[in-house]
C-alpha positions in Angstrom: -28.2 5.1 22.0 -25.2 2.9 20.5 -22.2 2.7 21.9 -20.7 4.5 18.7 -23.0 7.3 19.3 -22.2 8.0 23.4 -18.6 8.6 22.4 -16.9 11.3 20.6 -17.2 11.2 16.4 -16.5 14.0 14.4 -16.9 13.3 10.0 -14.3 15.6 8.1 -14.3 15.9 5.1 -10.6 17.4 5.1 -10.3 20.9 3.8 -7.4 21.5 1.0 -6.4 24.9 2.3 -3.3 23.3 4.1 -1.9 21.4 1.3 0.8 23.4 -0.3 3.8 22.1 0.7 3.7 18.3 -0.5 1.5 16.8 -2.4 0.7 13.0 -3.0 0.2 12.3 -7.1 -2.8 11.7 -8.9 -2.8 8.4 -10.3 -2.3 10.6 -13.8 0.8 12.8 -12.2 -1.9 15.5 -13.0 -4.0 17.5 -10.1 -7.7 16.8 -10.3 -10.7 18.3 -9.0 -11.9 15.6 -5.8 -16.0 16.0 -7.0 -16.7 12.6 -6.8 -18.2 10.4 -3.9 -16.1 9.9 -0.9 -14.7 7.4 -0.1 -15.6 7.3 3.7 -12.6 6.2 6.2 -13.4 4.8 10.0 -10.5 5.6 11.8 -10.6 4.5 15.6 -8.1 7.0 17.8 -8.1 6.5 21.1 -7.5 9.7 22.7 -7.7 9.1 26.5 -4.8 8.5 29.1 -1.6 6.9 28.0 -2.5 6.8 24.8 -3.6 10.7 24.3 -0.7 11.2 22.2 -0.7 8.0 20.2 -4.3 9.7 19.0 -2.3 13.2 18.9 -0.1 11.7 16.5 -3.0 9.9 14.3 -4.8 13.4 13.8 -1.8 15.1 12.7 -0.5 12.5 10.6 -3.5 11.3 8.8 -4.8 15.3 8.4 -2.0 15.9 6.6 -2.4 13.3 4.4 -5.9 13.8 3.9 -5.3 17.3 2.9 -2.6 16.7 0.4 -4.3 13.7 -1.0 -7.6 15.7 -1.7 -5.6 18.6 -2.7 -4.2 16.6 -5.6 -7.2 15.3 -7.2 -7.9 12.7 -4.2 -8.3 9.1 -4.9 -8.9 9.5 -9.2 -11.3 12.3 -8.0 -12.9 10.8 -5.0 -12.3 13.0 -1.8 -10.7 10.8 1.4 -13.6 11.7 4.3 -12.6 10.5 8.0 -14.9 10.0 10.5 -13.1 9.9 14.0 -14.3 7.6 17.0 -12.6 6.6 20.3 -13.0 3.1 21.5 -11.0 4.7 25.1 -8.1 1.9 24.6 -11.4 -0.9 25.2 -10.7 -3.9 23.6 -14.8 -4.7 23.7 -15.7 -1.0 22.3 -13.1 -1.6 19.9 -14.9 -4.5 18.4 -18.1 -2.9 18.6 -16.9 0.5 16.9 -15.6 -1.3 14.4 -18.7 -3.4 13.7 -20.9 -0.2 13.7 -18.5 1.3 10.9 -18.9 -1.4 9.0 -22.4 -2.2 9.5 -24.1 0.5 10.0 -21.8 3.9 9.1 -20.6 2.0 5.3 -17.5 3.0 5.8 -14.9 1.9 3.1 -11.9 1.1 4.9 -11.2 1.4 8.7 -8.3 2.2 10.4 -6.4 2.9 13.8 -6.4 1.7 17.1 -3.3 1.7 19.9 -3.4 -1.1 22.3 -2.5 -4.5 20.9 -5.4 -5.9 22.5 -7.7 -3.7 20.5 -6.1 -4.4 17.0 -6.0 -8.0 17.3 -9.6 -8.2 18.2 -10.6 -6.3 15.4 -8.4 -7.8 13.0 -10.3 -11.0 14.0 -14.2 -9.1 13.2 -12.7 -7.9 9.9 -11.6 -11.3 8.8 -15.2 -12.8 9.9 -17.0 -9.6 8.6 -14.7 -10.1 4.7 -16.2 -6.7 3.7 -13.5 -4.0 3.8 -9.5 -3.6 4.5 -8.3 -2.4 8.1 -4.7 -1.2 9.0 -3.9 -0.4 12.0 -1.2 2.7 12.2 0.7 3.7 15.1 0.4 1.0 18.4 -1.3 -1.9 17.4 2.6 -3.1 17.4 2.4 -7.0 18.8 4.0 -9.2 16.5 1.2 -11.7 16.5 -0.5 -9.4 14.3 1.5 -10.5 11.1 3.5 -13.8 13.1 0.4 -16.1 13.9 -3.4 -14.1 13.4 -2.1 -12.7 10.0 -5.5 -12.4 7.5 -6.5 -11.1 4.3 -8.4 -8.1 5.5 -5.9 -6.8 7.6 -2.8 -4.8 6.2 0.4 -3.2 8.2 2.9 -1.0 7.1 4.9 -0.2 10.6 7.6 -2.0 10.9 7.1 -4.2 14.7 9.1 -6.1 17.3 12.1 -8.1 15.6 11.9 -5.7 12.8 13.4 -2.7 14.4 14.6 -4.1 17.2 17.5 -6.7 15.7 19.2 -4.0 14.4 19.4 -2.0 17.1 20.4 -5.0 19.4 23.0 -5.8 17.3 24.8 -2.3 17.8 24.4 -2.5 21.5 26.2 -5.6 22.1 29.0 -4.6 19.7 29.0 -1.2 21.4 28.6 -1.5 24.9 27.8 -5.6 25.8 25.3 -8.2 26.1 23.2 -7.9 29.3 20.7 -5.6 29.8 17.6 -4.3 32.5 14.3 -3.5 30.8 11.6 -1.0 31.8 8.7 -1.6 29.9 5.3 -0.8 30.8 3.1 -4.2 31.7 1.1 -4.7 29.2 0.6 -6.8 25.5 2.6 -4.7 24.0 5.1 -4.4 26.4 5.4 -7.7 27.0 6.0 -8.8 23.2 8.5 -6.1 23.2 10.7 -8.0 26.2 10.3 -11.3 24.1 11.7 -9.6 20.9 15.0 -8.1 22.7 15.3 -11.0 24.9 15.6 -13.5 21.6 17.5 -10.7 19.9 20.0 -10.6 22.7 19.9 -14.2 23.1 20.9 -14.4 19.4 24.2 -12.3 20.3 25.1 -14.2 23.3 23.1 -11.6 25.7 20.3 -11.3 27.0 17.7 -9.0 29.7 18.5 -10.2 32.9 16.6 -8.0 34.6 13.4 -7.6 33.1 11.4 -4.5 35.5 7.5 -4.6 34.3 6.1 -1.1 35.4 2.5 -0.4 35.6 0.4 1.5 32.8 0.4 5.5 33.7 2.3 4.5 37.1 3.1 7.9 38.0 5.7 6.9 41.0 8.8 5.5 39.1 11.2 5.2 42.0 10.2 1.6 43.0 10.9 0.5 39.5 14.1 2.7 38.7 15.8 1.5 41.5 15.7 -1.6 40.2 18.0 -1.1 37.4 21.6 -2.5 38.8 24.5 -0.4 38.9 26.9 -3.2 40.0 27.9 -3.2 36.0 26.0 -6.8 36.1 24.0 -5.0 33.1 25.6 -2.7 30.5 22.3 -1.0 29.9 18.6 -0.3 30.6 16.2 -0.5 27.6 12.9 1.7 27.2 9.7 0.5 26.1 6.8 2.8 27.6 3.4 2.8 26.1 3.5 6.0 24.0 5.5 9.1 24.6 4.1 9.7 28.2 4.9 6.4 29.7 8.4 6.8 28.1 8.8 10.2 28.9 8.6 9.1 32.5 11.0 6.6 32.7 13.4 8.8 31.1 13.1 11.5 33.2 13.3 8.9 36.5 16.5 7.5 35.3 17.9 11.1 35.1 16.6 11.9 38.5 18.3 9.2 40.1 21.5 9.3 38.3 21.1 5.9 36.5 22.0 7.5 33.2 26.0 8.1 34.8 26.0 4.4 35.3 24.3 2.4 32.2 23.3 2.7 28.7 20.1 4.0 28.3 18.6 2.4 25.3 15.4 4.1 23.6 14.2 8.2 24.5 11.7 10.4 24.0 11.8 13.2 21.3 13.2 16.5 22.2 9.4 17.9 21.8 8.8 16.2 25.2 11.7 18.4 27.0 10.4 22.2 25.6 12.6 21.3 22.6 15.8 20.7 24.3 17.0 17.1 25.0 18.3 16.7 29.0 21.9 16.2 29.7 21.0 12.5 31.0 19.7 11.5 27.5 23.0 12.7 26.1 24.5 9.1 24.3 21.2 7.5 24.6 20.4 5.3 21.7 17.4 4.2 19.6 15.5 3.6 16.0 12.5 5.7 14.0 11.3 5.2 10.4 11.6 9.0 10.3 14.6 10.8 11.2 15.4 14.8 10.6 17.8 15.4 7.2 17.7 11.7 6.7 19.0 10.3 4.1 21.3 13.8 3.4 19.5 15.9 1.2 16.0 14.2 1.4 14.2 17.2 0.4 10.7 15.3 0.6 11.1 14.5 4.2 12.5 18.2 4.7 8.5 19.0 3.3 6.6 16.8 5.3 8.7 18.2 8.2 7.4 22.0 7.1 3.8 20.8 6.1 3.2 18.8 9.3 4.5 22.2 11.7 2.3 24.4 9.3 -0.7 22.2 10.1 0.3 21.7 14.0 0.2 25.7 14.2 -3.5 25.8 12.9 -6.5 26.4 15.5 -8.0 23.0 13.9 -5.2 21.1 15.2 -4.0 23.2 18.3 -5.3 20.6 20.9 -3.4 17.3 19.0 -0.3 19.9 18.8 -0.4 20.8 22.6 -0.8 17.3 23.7 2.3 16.4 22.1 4.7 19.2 23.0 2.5 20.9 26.0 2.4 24.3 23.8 -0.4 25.2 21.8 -0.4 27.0 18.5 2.9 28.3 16.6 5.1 27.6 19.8 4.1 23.8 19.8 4.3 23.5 16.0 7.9 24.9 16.5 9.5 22.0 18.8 7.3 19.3 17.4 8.7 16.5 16.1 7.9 14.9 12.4 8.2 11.5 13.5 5.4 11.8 16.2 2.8 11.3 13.3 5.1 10.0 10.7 4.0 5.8 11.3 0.1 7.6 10.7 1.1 10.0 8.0 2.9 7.1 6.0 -0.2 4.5 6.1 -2.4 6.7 4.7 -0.4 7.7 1.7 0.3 3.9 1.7 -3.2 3.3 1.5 -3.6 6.2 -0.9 -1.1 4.6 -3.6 -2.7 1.2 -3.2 -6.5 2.7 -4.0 -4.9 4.6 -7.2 -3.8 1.2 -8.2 -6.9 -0.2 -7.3 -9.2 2.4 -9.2 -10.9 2.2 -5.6 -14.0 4.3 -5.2 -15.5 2.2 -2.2 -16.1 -1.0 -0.6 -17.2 -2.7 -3.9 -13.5 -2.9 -4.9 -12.4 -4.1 -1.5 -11.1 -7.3 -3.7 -8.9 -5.3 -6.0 -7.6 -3.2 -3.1 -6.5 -6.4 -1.2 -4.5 -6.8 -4.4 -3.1 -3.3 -4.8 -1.9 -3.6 -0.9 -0.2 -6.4 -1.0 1.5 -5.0 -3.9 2.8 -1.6 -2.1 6.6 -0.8 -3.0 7.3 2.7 -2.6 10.6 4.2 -2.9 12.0 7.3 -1.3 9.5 10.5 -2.5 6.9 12.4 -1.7 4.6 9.0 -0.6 7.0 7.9 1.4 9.2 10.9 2.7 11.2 9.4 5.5 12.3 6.2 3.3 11.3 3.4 1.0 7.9 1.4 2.0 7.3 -2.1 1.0 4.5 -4.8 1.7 4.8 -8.7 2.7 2.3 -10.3 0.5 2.6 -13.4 2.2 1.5 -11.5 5.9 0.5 -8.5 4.4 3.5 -6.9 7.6 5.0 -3.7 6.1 8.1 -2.9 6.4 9.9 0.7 6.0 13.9 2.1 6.1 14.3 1.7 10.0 17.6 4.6 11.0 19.7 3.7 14.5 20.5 6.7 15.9 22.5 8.1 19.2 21.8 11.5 21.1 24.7 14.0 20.3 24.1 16.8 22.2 20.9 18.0 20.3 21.8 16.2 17.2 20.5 12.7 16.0 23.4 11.4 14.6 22.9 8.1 12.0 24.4 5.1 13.6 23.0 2.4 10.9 20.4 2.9 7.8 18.2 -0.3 7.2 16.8 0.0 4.3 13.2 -1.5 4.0 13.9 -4.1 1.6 16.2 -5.6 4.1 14.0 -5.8 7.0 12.8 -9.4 7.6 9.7 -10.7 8.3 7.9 -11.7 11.3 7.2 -14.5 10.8 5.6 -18.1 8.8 2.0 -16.6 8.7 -0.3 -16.9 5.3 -3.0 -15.2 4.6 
C-alpha cells in the first residue's frame, strides 16, 4: 500500500450550503451553476503535533473559500474539489505525497505544507516534475523559498521574514530600544526568523543579543525563560514559536515568571488561545498580521469573512479544526475564534481563484497560462482579498499583502502602522 494511501485523505467536493455571507466573483460578476469538471486541488495539511493548528487553520480557511468560490459559479463553472493528505510535518512523505498527487491522483494544482523543510523539498519536485503550480499557504515561511530556490512552478502570497518583520523592528527601536532576547523554537523556520530580526536590528543600530533556541513542543519552558535578562541589558524578548501552540507557551512562561513586568514582549498569541480573553501579562505586547479585526475602519468585507468563517467554525463538519484552535467545540469555539487563524489559507485560495479566472483554467493543461495569471495577481481591498490589498513578485513569484503593527490594549488591537502591500519589499535577487 502507498505511502499516500496509509495516511489520512479525505476528497471533498465542497458543499455550497455555507456560502451566504461572501462570495468570490465569477469571472462574469454573474453567479453560475459549477457543473463542469473539477478541477482537483492536492492540498498537503499536516495535522499532527505542533503543527495541529497550522492544519486547523488550512481546513477552515481553504473551506471557506471553496464554498464561496463554488457557490458563485466556481472557476467559469468548474467546481474547486480538495483532496486532504498529511505528510505528519516529514520532509521525505512530503516529497512523496506530492509526487503521488501529481503522478498518480492528476491533481491540478497542489498546495499546503507547514515546516519549511517540507515546502522547500517540494518546491524543488515541482520544478523537476514542470507539470502543475504549488503554493504553499500558512508555514512554509523560510525566506529561501522566494530569496535563493525561487522557481516557476512555485507561487507565494504570505508575506515572509524581512517582509513583516522590518516594520515591526523599526517601531521597537523607536519605541522602546535596540537590543533584544529571542525565543524561538529550534528549527528552519525558526532559525531564519532570528536571521531576519537580527539584520533588521542590525540595520537600526540593534541587534538580539541573546538569541534562546527552545526545542520543538518542549513542554518545560522554565530553563529557557529564565534566560531572558532582566538586568535592562535587553529592552525586550521577541516571540517566534512554531504555530500557535509553541507560542502560546512561551507566552504563558513569561507571564508565569513575571518577565512581562520587566521587558517588552514582542509577538502573542490570539485572544482565542486564552478562552477569548487576552492575560494581563500580554497587556502592551506588540506584533503584525495581514488580517486585523475592523481593519482598515469600515472594511465591511473583512467584517464578512470574519462572520462567514465563525458560521463555518460552528458547523459539525468543521467542529474538530474549530476545537483545536480555541479548545471549544461547536458555537462556543466559533465564538472566540479568531479570523486571522485561517486568513494566510483563506487568502491563497481566493488568490489562486482570481488567477484561474484569468487563466480560463479548467485543469493541468493550462498550467502555462496559470503561471502567467499568477504572476500577474494584484488584488485590491474587496471581497478576494478582505483583510487588504494582495500583490504578486513576478520576478520571485513571493506575494506580498497590507502587513498591520499592532499593540495589546486591554482587549483591543490597536493599529500602530498600516503597510500597505505595494510597499512591502522583496526578499530578495531570485529569478525564476
Amino acid at each position: 500500500m502507498s505511502v499516500l494511501n496509509r495516511l489520512h485523505i479525505r476528497r471533498v467536493l465542497v458543499p455550497v450550503s455555507l456560502a451566504v455571507v461572501l462570495l468570490a466573483p465569477a469571472a462574469s460578476g454573474v453567479a453560475q451553476t459549477a457543473s463542469g469538471t473539477p478541477i482537483n486541488i492536492g492540498y498537503m495539511a499536516d495535522s499532527n503535533g505542533t503543527s495541529a493548528p497550522i492544519a486547523a487553520g488550512m481546513h477552515l480557511g481553504t473551506d471557506l473559500a471553496v464554498q464561496q468560490i463554488n457557490a458563485a459559479g466556481g472557476i467559469n463553472g468548474h467546481p474547486l474539489q480538495i483532496e486532504y493528505v498529511d505528510p505528519q510535518s516529514d520532509p521525505t512523505q512530503s516529497v512523496q505525497m506530492a509526487t503521488q498527487l501529481v503522478q498518480t491522483d492528476n491533481v491540478d494544482v497542489v498546495m499546503g505544507g507547514v515546516l519549511s523543510s517540507e515546502c522547500l523539498a517540494v518546491q524543488q519536485v515541482m520544478g523537476k516534475l514542470a507539470t502543475v503550480v504549488y503554493l504553499p499557504t500558512f508555514g512554509c515561511a523560510n525566506e529561501q523559498f522566494a530569496s535563493d530556490s525561487c522557481n516557476r512552478y512555485s507561487f507565494r502570497f504570505e508575506p515572509v521574514g524581512s517582509q513583516e518583520v522590518v516594520p515591526l523592528v523599526q517601531y521597537i527601536v523607536n519605541t522602546y530600544g535596540k537590543n533584544y532576547a529571542m525565543m524561538y523554537s529550534d528549527y528552519a523556520y525558526g532559525v531564519s526568523q532570528l536571521q531576519a530580526y537580527k539584520q533588521a536590528l542590525q540595520a537600526q543600530g540593534g541587534d538580539v543579543t541573546v538569541p534562546i533556541a527552545v526545542p520543538q513542543n518542549e513542554p518545560n519552558l522554565a530553563p529557557y525563560v529564565t534566560k531572558v535578562p532582566t538586568d535592562g541589558s535587553v529592552q525586550g524578548v521577541i516571540l517566534l514559536g512554531l504555530g500557535a501552540g509553541d507560542l502560546n507557551r512561551m507566552s504563558l512562561a513569561l507571564g508565569q515568571y513575571g518577565i512581562n513586568q520587566k521587558v517588552q514582549i514582542i509577538g502573542n498569541s490570539g485572544k482565542d488561545l486564552y478562552g477569548g480573553t487576552y492575560p494581563d501579562f500580554l497587556n502592551g505586547s506588540v506584533n503584525y498580521q495581514t488580517y486585523l479585526n475592523d481593519q482598515p475602519p469600515g472594511n465591511t468585507d473583512g467584517a464578512a469573512y470574519a462572520q462567514a468563517l465563525k458560521a463555518l467554525a460552528a458547523t459539525d463538519a468543521e467542529s474538530q479544526w474549530t476545537t483545536i484552535l480555541t479548545g471549544k467545540s461547536g458555537a462556543d469555539g466559533a465564538a472566540i475564534l479568531e479570523p486571522f487563524e485561517a486568513y494566510v489559507q483563506y487568502s491563497a485560495m481566493t488568490a489562486l481563484a482570481s488567477a484561474m479566472r484569468a487563466a480560463n483554467f479548467t485543469g493541468r493543461a493550462d498550467t502555462e497560462q496559470l503561471i502567467s495569471a499568477l504572476e500577474q495577481v494584484n488584488l485590491p481591498l474587496g471581497p478576494e482579498a478582505p483583510g487588504g490589498a494582495i500583490v504578486m513578485n513576478k520576478a520571485d513569484h513571493q506575494g506580498a499583502q497590507t502587513v498591520y503593527v499592532y499593540k495589546i490594549n486591554g482587549q483591543q488591537d490597536d493599529v500602530l502602522q498600516t503597510i500597505p502591500a505595494n510597499q512591502i519589499p522583496p526578499l530578495g535577487n531570485c529569478q525564476v
